[in-house]
SEMAR-22811 format. One line per 5 residues: number of its first residue (from 1); their letters; for each residue x, y, z of N, C-alpha, C, O. Coordinates in steps of 0.02 Angstrom, whole numbers. Example, Ala and Ser with C-alpha at 12.3 -4.5 7.8 and 13.67 -1.06 7.14 Angstrom:
REM SEMAR-22811
1> AS> 660/-284/390/615/-225/390/660/-165/390/712/-166/423; 642/-112/354/684/-53/357/645/2/394/670/57/402
***
This chain:
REM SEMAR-22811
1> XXXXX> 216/5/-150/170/-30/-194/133/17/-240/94/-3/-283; 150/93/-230/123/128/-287/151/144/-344/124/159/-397; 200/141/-332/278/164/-386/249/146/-464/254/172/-520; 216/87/-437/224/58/-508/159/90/-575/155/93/-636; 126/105/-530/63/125/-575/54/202/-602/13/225/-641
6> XXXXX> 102/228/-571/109/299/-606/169/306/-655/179/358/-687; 221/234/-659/282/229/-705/235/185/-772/242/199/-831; 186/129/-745/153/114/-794/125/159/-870/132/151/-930; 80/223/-810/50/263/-862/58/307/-882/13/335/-914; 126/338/-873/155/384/-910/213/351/-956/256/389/-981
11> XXXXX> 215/266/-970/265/239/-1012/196/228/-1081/205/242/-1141; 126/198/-1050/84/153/-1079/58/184/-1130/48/241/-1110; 36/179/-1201/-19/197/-1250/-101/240/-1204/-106/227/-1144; -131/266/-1222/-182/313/-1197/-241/243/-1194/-277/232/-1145; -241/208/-1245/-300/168/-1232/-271/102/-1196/-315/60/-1189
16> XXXXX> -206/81/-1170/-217/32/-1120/-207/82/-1027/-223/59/-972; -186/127/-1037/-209/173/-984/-286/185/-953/-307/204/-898; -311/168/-1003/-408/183/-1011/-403/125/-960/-405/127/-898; -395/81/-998/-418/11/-974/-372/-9/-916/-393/-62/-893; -334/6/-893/-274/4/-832/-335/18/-780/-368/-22/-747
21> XXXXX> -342/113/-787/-369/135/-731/-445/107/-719/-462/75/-669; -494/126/-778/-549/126/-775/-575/44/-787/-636/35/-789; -538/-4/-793/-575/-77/-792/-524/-115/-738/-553/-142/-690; -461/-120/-739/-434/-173/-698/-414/-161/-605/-401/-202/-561; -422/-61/-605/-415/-68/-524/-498/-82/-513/-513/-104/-457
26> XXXXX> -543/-73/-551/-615/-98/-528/-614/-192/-513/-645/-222/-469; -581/-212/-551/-585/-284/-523/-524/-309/-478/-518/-368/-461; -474/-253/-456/-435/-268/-414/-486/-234/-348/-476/-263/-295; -532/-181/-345/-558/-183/-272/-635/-227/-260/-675/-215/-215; -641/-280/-314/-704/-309/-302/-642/-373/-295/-656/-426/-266
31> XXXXX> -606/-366/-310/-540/-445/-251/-544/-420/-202/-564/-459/-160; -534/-361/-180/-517/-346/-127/-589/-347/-68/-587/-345/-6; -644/-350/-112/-720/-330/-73/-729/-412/-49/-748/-439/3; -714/-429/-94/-713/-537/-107/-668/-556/-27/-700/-582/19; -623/-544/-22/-534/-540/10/-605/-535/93/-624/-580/130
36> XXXXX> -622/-462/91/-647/-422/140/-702/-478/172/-701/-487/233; -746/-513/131/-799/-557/146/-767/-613/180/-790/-620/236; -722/-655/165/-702/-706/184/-657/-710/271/-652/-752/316; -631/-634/256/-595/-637/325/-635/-619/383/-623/-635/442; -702/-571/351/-762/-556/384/-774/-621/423/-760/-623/483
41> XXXXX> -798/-672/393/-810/-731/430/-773/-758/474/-789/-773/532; -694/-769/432/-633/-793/495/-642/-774/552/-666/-811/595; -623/-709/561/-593/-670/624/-624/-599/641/-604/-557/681; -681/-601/599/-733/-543/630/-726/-484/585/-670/-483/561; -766/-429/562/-753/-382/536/-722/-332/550/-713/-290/506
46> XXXXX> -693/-320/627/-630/-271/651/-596/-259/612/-591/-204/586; -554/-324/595/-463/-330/588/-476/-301/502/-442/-253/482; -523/-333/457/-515/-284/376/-534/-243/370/-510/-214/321; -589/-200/409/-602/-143/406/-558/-95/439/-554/-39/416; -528/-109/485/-458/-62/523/-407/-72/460/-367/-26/450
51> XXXXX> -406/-114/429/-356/-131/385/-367/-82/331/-331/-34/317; -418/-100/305/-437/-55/222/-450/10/245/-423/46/203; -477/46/291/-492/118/309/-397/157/330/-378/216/331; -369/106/340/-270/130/368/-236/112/281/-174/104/282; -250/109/252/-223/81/179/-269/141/148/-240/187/119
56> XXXXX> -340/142/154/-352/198/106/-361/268/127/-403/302/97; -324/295/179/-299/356/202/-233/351/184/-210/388/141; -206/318/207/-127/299/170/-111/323/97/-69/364/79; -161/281/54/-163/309/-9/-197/367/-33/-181/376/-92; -229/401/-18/-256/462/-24/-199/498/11/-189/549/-23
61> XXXXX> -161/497/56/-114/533/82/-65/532/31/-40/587/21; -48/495/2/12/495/-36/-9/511/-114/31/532/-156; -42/504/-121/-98/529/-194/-98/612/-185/-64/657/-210; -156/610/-136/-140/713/-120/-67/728/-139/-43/750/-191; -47/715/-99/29/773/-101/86/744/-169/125/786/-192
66> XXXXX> 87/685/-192/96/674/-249/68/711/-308/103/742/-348; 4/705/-312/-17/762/-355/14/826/-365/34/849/-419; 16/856/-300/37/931/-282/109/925/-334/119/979/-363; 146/885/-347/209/883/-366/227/855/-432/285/843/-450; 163/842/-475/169/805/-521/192/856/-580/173/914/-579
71> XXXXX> 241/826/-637/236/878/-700/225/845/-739/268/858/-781; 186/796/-764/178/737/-812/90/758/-790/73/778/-734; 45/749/-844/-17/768/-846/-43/696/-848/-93/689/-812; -20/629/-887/-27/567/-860/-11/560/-772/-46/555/-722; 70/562/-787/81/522/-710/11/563/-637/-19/532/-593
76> XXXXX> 9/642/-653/-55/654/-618/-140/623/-628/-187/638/-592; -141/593/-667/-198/538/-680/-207/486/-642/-256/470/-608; -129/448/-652/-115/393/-604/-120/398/-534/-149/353/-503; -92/457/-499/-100/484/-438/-171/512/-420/-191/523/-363; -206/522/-479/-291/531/-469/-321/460/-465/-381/451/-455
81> XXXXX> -282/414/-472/-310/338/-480/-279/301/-403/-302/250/-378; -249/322/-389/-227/300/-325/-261/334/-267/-258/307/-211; -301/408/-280/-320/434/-223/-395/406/-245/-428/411/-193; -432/384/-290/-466/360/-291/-509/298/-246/-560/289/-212; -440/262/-275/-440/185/-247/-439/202/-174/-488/180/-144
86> XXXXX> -407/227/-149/-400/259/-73/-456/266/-50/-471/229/-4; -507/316/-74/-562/331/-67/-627/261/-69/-665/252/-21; -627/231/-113/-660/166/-117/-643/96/-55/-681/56/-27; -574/107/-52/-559/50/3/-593/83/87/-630/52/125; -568/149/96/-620/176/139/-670/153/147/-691/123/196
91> XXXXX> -695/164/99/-786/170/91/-798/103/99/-855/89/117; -755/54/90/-799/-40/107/-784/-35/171/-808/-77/209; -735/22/201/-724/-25/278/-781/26/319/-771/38/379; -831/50/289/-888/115/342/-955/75/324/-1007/100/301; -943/6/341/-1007/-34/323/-1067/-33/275/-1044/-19/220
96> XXXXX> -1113/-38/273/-1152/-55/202/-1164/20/163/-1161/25/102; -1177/74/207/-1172/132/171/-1110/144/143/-1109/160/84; -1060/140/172/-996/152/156/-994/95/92/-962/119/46; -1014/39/79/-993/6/44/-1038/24/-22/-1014/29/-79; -1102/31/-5/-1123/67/-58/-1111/125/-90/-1129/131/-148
101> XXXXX> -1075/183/-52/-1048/249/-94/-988/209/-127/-988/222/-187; -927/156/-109/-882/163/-117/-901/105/-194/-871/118/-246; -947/50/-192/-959/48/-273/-991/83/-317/-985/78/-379; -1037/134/-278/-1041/189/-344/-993/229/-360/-1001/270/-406; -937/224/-328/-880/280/-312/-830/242/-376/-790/273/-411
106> XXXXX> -843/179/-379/-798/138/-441/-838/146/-502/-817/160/-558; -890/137/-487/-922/147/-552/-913/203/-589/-894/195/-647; -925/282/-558/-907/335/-592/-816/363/-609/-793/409/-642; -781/301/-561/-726/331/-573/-692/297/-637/-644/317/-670; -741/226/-646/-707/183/-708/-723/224/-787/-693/225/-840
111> XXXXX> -782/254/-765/-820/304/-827/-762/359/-844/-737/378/-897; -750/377/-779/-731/464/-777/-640/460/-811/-614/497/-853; -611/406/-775/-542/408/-785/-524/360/-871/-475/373/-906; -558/325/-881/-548/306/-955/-565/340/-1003/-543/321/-1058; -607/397/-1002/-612/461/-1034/-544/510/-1037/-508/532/-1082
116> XXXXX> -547/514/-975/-477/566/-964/-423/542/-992/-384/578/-1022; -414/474/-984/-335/451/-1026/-333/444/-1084/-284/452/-1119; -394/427/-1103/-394/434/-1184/-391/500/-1213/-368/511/-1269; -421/556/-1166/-404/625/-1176/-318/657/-1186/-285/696/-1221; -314/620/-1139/-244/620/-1135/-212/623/-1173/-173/670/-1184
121> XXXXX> -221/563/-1210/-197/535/-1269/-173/609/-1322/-126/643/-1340; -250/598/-1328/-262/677/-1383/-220/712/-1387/-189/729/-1438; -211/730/-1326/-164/797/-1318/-105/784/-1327/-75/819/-1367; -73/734/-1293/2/704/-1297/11/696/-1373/71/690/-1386; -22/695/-1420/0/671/-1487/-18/728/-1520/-17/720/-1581
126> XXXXX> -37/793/-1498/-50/845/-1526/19/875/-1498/70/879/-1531; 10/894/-1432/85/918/-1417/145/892/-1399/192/915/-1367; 133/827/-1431/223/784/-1424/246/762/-1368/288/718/-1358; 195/816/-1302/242/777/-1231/185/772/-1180/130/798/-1189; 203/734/-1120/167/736/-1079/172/785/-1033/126/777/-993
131> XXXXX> 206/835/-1017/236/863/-976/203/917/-970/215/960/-1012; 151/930/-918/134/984/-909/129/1064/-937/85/1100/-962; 201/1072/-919/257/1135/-949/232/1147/-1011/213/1203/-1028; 227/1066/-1071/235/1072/-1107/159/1090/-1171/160/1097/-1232; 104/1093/-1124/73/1121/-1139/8/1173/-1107/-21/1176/-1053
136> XXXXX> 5/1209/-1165/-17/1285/-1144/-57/1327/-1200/-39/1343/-1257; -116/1338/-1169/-179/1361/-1231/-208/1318/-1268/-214/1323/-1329; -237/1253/-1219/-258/1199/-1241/-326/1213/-1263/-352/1184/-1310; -355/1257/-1227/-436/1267/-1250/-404/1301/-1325/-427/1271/-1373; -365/1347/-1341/-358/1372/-1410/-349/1338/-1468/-375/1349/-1523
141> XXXXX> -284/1269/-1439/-253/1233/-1486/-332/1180/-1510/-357/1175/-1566; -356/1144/-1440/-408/1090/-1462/-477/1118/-1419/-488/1096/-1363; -506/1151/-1439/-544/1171/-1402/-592/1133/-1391/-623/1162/-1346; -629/1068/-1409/-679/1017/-1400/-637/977/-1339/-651/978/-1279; -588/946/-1368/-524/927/-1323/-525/940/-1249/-534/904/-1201
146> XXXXX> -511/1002/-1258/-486/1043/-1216/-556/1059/-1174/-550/1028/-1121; -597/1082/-1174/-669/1082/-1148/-669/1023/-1120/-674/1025/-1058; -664/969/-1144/-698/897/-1116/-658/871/-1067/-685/836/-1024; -579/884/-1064/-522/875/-1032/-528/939/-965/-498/924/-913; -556/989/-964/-558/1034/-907/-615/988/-871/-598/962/-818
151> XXXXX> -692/972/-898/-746/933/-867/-718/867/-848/-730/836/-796; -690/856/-882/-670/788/-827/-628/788/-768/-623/745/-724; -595/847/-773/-543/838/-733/-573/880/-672/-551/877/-614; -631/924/-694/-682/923/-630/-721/879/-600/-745/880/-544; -725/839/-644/-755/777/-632/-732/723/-571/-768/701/-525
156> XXXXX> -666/710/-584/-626/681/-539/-603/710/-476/-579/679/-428; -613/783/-483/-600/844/-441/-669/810/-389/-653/810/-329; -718/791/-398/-776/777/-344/-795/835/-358/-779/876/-314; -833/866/-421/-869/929/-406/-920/927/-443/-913/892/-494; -992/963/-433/-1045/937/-454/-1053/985/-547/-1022/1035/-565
161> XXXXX> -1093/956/-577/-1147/896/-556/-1126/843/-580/-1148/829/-636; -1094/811/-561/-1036/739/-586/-1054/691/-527/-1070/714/-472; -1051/617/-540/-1049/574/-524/-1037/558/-467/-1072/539/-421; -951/571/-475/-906/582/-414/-922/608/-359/-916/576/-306; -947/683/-361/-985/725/-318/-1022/679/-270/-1007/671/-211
166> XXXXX> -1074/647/-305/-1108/612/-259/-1105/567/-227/-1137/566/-175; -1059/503/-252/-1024/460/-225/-968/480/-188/-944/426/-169; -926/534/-162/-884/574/-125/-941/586/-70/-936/548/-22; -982/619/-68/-1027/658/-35/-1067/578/15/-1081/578/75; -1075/528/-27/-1095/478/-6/-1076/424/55/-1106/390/97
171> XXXXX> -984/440/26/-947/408/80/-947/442/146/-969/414/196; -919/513/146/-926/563/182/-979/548/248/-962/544/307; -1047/542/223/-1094/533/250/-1084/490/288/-1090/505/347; -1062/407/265/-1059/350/283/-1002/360/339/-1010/326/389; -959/391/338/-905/390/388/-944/447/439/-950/412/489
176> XXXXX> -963/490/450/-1012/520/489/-1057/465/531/-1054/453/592; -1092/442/492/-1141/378/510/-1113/337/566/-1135/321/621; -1049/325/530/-1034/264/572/-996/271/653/-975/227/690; -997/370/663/-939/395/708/-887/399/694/-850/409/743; -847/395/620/-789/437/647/-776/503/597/-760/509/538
181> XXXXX> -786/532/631/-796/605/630/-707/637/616/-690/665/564; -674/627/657/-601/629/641/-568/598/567/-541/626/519; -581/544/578/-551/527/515/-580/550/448/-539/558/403; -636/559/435/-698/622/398/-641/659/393/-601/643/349; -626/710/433/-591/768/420/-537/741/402/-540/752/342
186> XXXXX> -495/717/409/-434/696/379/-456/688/292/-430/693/236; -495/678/311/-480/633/236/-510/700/186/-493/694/127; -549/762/200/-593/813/178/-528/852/168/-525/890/120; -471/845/212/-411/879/206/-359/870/172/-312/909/169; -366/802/136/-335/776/82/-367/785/15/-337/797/-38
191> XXXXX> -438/777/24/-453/795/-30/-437/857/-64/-427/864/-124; -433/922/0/-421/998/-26/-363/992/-63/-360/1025/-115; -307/951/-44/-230/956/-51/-233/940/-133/-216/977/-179; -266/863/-137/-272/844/-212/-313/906/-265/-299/928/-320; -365/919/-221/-388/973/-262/-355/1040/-296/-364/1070/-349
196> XXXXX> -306/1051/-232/-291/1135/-272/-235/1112/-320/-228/1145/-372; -189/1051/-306/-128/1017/-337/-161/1002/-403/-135/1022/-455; -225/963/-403/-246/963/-484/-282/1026/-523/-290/1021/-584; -301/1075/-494/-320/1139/-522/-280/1162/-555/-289/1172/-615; -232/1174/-528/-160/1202/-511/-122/1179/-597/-90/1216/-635
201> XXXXX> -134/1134/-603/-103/1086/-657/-158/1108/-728/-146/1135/-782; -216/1085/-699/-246/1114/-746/-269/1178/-775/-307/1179/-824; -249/1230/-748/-244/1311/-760/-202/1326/-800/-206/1373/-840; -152/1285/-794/-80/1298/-835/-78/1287/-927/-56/1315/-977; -130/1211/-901/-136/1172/-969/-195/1228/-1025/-192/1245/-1085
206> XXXXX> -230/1239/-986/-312/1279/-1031/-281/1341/-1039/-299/1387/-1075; -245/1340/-1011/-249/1435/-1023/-167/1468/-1058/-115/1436/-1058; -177/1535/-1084/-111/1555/-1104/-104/1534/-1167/-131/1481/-1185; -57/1584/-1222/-35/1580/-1257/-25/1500/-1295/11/1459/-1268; -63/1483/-1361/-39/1419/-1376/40/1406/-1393/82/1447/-1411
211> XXXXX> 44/1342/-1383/122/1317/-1378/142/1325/-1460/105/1312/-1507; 203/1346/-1462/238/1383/-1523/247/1313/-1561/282/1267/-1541; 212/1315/-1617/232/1243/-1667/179/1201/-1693/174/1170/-1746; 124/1210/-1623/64/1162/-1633/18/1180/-1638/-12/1221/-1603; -11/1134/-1713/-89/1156/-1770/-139/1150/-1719/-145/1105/-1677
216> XXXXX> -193/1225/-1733/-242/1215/-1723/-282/1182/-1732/-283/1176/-1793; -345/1135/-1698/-404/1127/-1729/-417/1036/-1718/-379/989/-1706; -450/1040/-1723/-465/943/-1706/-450/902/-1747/-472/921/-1801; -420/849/-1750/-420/801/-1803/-463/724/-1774/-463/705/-1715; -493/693/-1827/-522/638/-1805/-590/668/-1764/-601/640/-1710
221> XXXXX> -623/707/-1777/-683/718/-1735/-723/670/-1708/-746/675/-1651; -736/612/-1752/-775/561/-1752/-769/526/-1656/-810/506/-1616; -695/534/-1657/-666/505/-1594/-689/516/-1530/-691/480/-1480; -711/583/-1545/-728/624/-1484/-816/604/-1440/-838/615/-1383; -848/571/-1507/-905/561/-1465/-910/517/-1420/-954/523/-1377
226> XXXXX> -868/466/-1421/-884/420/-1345/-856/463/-1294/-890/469/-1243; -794/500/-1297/-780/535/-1224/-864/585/-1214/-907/586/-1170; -855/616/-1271/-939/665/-1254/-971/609/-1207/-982/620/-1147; -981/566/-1228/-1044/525/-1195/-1025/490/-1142/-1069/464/-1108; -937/481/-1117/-921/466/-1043/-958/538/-1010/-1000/527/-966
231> XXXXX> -947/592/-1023/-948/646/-996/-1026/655/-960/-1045/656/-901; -1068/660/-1035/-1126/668/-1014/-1172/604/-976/-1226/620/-952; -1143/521/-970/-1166/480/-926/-1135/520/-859/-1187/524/-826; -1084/553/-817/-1051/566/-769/-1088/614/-767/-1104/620/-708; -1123/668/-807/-1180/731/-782/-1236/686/-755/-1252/696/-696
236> XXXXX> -1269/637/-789/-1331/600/-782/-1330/560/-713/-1378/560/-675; -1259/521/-697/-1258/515/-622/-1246/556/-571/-1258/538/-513; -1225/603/-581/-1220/656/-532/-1311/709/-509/-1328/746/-463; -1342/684/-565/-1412/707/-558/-1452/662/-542/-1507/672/-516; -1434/620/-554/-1504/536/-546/-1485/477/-540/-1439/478/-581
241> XXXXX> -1485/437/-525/-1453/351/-513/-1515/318/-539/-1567/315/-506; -1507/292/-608/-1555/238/-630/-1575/181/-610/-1535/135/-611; -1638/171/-588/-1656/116/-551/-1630/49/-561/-1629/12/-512; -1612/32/-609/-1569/-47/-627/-1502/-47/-589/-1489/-94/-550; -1452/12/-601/-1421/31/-563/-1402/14/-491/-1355/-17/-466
246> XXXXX> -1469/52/-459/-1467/60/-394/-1471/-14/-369/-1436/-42/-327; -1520/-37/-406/-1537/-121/-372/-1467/-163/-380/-1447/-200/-335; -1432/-154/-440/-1378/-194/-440/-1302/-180/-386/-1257/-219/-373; -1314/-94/-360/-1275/-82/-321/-1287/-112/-233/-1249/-127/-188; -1374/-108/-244/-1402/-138/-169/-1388/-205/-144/-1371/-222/-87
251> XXXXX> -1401/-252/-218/-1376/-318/-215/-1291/-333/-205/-1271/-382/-173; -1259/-300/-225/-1207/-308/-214/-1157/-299/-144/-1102/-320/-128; -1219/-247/-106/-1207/-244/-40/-1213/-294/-18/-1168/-324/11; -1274/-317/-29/-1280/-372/21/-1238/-448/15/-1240/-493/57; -1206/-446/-38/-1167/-512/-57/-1107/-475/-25/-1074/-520/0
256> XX> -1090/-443/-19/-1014/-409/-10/-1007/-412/65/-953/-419/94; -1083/-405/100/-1049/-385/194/-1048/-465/231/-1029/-472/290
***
């Protein structure tokens, strides 16, 4: 059932990729939070929370080490969107804390990853391909670009002072909270895997000699300020959670358990 979403976004345009990752898996895991409430009532909250916590190690398992193997700088997006989702379905099944990191955990990831693909974009139409390999001395070739495309992709990395960070750090907690301590580590051990697999990718891209053929320098500047301003909302949550915010994330707990 993952096949499809990493063939999606390395076939798709950069701006329905935006909107793939960062708007429609957010309303595919508030079905799924919806899904979670109703069976809650049926047959008790055991059977979907054993369910969604074995589905989103599953997918973070196969996200990590997918990553590790990716040469498509999209299709590794997609596989950042699947270890995501992984991470969020977790987080509803570690009860109200858990459910609360895991919708702030959508919120910054809908910000963070529709930036990045539209980044994407950029680059793919600057250097012709998606392919990793295929580019090299990205801070030289686009250096605004290229800057904003390393921060995000720390961003998604869970590293501070980003969003993610804290909503990662949040779930974490919540699975602590709730006792399981084991599966915590599992999942801290997947994260490393995704982590060094997307570093790894991205070292290749920023750095080194620019690629033989392709103009320096930005075109369309204008473009660049909404990603600036995904970026710098993802600094602003990683430092502070605005009170409207918070209340709408609190309320939503409580309709959700």
């Amino acid at each position: 059932m993952h096949t499809w979403l990493p063939d999606a976004h390395s076939e798709a345009p950069a701006p329905l990729s935006a909107m793939m990752s960062g708007v429609l898996l957010a309303v595919a895991v508030y079905a799924i939070i919806r899904w979670r409430a109703v069976v809650n009532v049926a047959v008790g909250p055991a059977f979907a929370d054993h369910l969604l916590a074995a589905l989103g190690v599953l997918s973070l398992a196969i996200a990590a080490f997918s990553l590790v193997t990716q040469r498509s700088f999209k299709r590794m997006l997609a596989y950042s969107s699947i270890e995501h989702t992984g991470l969020t379905c977790l987080g509803v099944a570690l009860g109200p804390l858990g459910m609360y990191a895991a919708l702030l955990h959508v919120v910054n990831h809908a910000v963070a990853k529709s930036a990045m693909f539209l980044l994407a974009g950029r680059v793919q139409h600057r250097f012709h391909t998606a392919e990793v390999a295929g580019v090299t001395g990205l801070l030289r070739v686009m250096p605004v670009t290229g800057g904003l495309f390393a921060a995000g992709t720390l961003a998604i990395l869970g590293l501070p002072p980003f969003g993610l960070f804290v909503s990662e750090w949040a779930l974490l907690r919540a699975g602590f909270a709730a006792g399981r301590p084991w599966l915590m580590g599992v999942v801290l051990v997947l994260l490393v895997v995704a982590f060094v697999g997307v570093l790894r990718h991205l070292n290749r891209m920023l750095y080194g000699p620019a690629t033989a053929g392709v103009a320096t320098g930005e075109s369309e500047a204008w473009s660049l300020v909404p990603l600036v301003l995904c970026i710098a909302i993802l600094a602003v949550l990683g430092l502070t959670l605005p009170s409207p915010l918070a209340v709408l994330l609190e309320r939503a707990v409580e309709d959700g358990r």
